[in-house]
C-alpha positions as CSV (number, residue, x, y, z in Angstrom):
1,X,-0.4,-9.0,-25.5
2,X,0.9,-12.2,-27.4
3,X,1.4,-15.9,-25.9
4,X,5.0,-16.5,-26.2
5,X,4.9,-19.9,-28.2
6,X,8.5,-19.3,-29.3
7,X,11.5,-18.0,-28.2
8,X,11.1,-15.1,-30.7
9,X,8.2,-14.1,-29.1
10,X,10.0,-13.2,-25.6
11,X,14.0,-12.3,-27.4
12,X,12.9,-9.2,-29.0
13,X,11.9,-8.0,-25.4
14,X,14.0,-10.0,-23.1
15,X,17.8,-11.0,-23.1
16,X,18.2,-14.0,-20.0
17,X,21.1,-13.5,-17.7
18,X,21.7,-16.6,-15.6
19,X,23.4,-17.3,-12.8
20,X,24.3,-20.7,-10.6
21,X,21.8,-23.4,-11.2
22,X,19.4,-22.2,-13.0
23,X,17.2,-22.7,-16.8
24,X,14.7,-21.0,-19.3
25,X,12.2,-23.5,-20.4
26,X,9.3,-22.6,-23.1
27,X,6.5,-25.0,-21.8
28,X,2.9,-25.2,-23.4
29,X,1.8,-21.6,-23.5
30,X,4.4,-20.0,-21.7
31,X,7.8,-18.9,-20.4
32,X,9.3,-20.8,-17.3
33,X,11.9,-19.5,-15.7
34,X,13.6,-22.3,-13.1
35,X,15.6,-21.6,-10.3
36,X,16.9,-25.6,-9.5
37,X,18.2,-26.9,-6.2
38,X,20.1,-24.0,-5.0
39,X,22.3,-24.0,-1.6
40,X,23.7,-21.4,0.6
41,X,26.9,-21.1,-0.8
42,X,26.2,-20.2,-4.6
43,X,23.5,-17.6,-6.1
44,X,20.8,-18.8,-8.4
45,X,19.3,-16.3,-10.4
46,X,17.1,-17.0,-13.3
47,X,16.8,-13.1,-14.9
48,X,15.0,-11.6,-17.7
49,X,16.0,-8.1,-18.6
50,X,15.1,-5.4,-21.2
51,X,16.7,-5.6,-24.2
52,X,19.1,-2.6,-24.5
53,X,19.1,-0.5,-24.4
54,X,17.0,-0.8,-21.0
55,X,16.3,2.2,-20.1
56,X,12.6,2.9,-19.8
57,X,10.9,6.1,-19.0
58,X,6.9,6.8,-18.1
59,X,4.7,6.6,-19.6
60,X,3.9,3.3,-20.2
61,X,2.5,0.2,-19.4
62,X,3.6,-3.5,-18.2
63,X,1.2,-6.2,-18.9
64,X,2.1,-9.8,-17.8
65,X,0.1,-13.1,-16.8
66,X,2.1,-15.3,-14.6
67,X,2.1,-18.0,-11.9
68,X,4.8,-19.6,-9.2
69,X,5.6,-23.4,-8.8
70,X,4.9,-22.8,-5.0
71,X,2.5,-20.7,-2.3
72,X,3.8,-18.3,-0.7
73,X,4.1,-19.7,2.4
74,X,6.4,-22.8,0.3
75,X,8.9,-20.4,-2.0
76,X,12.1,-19.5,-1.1
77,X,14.2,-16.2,-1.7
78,X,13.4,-13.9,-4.0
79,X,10.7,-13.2,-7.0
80,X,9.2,-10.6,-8.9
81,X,8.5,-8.4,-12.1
82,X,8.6,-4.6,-13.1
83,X,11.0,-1.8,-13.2
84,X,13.9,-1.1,-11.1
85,X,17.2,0.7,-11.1
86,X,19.4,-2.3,-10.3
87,X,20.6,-0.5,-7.3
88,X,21.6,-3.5,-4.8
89,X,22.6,-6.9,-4.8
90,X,24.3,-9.9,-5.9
91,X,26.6,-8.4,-9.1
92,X,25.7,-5.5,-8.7
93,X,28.7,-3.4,-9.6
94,X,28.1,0.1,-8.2
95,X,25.8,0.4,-5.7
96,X,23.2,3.3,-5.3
97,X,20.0,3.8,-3.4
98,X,17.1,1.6,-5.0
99,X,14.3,3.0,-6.7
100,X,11.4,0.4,-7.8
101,X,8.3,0.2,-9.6
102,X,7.0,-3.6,-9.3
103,X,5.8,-7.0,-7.9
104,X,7.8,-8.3,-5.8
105,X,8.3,-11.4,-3.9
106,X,10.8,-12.2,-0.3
107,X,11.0,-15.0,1.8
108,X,12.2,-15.6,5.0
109,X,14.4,-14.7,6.4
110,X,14.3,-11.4,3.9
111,X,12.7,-8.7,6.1
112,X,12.9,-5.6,4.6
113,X,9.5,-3.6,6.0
114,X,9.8,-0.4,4.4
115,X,5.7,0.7,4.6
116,X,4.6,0.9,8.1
117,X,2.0,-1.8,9.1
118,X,3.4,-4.1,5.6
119,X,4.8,-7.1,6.3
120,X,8.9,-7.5,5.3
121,X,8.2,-10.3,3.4
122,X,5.5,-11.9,1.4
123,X,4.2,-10.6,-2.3
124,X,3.7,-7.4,-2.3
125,X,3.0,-4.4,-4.8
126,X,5.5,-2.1,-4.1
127,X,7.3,1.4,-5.3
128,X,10.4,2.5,-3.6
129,X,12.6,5.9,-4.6
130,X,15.9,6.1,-2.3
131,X,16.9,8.8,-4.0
132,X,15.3,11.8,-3.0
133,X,16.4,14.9,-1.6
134,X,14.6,14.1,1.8
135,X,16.3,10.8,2.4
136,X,19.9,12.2,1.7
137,X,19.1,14.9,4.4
138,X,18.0,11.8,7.1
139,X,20.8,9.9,6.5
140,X,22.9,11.7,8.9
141,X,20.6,10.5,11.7
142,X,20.2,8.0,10.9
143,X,22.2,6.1,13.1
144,X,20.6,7.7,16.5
145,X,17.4,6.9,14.2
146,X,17.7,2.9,14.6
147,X,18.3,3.2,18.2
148,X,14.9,5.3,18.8
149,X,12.5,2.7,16.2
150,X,13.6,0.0,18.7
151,X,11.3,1.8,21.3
152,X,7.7,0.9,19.8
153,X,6.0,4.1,20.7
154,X,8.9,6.3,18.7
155,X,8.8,3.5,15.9
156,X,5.2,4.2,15.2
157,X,5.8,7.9,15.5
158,X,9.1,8.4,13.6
159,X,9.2,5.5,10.9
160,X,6.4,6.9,8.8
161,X,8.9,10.4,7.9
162,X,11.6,7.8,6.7
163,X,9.0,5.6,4.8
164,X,8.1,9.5,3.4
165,X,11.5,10.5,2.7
166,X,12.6,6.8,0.8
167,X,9.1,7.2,-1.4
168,X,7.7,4.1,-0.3
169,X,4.4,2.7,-0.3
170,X,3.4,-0.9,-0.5
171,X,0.5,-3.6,-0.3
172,X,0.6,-7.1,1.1
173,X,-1.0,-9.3,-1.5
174,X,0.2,-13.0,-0.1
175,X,-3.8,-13.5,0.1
176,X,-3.4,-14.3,-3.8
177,X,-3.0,-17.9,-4.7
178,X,0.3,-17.6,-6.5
179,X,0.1,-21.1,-8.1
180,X,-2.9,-20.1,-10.3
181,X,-2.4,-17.4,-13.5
182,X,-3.2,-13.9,-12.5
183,X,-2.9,-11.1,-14.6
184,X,-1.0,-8.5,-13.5
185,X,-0.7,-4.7,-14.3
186,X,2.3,-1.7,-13.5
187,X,0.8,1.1,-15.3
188,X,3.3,3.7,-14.9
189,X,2.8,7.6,-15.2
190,X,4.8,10.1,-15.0
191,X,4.5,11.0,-11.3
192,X,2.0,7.8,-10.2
193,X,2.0,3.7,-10.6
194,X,-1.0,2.5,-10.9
195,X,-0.9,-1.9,-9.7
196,X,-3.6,-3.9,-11.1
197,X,-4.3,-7.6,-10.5
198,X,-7.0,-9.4,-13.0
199,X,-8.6,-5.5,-13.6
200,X,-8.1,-4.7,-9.9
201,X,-6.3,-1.8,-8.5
202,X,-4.8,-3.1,-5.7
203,X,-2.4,0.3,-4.9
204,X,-1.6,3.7,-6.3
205,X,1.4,5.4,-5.0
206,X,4.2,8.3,-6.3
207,X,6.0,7.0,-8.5
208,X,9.8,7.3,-9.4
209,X,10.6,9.0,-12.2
210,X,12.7,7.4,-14.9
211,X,14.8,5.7,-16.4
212,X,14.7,2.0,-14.6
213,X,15.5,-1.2,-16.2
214,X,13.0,-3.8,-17.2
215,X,13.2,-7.5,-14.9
216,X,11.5,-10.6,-14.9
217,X,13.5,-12.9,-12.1
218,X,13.5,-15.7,-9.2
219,X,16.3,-16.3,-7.1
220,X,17.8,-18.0,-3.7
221,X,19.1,-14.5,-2.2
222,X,17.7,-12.9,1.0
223,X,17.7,-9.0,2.4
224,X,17.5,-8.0,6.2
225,X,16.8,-4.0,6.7
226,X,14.8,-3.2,9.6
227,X,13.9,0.5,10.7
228,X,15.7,-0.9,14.2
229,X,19.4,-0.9,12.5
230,X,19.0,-5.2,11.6
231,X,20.9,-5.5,8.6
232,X,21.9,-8.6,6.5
233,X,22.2,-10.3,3.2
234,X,22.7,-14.0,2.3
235,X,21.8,-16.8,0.6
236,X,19.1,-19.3,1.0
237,X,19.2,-23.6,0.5
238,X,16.2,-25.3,-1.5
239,X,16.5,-28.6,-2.7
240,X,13.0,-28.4,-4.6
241,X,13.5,-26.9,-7.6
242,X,10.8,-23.5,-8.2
243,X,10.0,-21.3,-10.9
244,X,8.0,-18.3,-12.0
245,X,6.3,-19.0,-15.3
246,X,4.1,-16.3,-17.5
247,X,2.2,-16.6,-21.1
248,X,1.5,-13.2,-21.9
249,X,3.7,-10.0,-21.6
250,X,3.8,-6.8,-23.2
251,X,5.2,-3.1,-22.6
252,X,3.3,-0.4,-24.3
C-alpha cells in the first residue's frame, strides 16, 4: 500500500466524478476529497471511482487509511468507501435493487435501518444484497408488511426475514473517532466480507457476489427507508465545508 504523494499515485486507480460544489485536493501525505458549502437545492458529490473498466469480482482485498474533517455527531449527509453496484441515487440512470460491500457513513435525517437493533444512521460496516431470490418473492407483501412493522411486537418478529431476504448485516462503529487516521479493511471472498479496522474484525457477513464498482465519496444527500413504509430522499444544507481524506489505498 503506497502514500499517494502525487496525483499518479491515485489516477491509475481512481477517475474523480464531481458534482455541485465540490474539489480534489492532494494535501501532505494524502488525498482530500472536499465537499464545500453545499445547500438543499444542489447535490455535492465529491466521487472517486474505479478506473474502467470497474467491475470487480471476489476475491480481493481493499486496503485504505482515512480520516473525516468532522465527528460523527458534526458531518452532514453522506460518506463512505468500498464496493457497490450503483444501484440508487442522485444520477443514477437505471435503478436496480442495491447490493454493497463497504463503510459507510448517513447523517440525519438519513434513516435507513436495514439490520435489526443498528441504528439508520451513523458509520457503520455494512453489506447489503437486494437482489436475491427471497426478496423478489416478499415484495409482493410488502405493502401489508409496513403496516404490521409499525406494531412493535410484529416489527421485532417479522423485520428480521426481510433483513434475511435483502442479505443485510451491519455494525454500528460511530464509537470510532473519525477525525483521527484509522486503517480500514474490506476483505472480500467469494461468499463472505471480512471488515477490519486497525487489524480488528469488526463484522463478517455473506457477502454479494460480483461484479460491483469501486467508490471513494462524501456528499450532502440523504435516504429515508424504514421497515414501517417511511420513505424519502433529499438534500441536506452545510455551510462548513467537510471532507474525507486517506494516505494509503490499495486493491489486491
Amino acid at each position: 500500500m503506497s502514500r499517494l504523494t502525487d496525483a499518479a499515485d491515485w489516477t491509475a486507480l481512481f477517475r474523480p466524478r464531481l458534482r455541485g460544489a465540490t474539489r480534489i485536493e492532494l494535501v501532505e501525505g494524502g488525498l482530500r476529497l472536499l465537499r464545500l458549502s453545499s445547500t438543499d437545492t444542489t447535490y455535492s458529490d465529491t466521487e472517486l471511482v474505479g478506473r474502467e473498466p470497474n467491475r470487480w469480482y471476489p476475491p480481493l482485498t481493499l486496503n485504505i487509511r482515512a480520516r473525516f474533517s468532522h465527528p460523527v455527531e458534526r458531518l452532514r449527509g453522506t460518506a463512505g468507501f468500498g464496493f457497490w453496484n450503483e444501484g440508487i441515487g442522485p444520477g443514477v440512470r437505471w435503478p436496480c435493487p442495491p447490493r454493497a460491500v463497504w463503510f459507510f457513513f448517513g447523517a440525519p435525517p438519513y434513516d435507513v435501518p436495514l439490520a435489526m437493533g443498528v441504528s439508520g444512521h451513523g458509520f457503520k460496516a455494512a453489506v447489503l444484497d437486494a437482489q436475491r431470490p427471497a426478496f423478489f418473492g416478499l415484495l409482493p407483501l410488502a405493502p401489508i408488511g409496513f403496516l404490521l412493522m409499525r406494531i412493535p411486537s410484529l416489527h421485532r418478529n417479522l423485520w428480521p426475514i426481510a433483513q434475511r431476504a435483502i442479505g443485510a448485516r451491519e455494525i454500528d462503529l460511530s464509537q470510532i473517532d473519525l477525525t483521527t487516521y484509522h486503517d480500514y479493511t474490506v476483505d472480500w471472498r467469494d461468499s463472505t466480507a471480512h471488515f477490519l479496522v486497525d487489524g480488528r474484525r469488526v463484522l463478517t457477513a455473506p457477502a454479494p457476489p460480483g461484479p460491483l464498482k469501486l467508490v471513494v465519496w462524501i456528499d450532502n444527500c440523504y435516504a429515508i427507508a424504514t421497515p414501517q413504509g417511511r420513505f424519502g430522499f433529499g438534500l441536506v444544507a452545510e455551510p462548513e465545508a467537510q471532507w474525507l481524506e486517506f494516505e494509503r489505498v490499495s486493491v489486491a
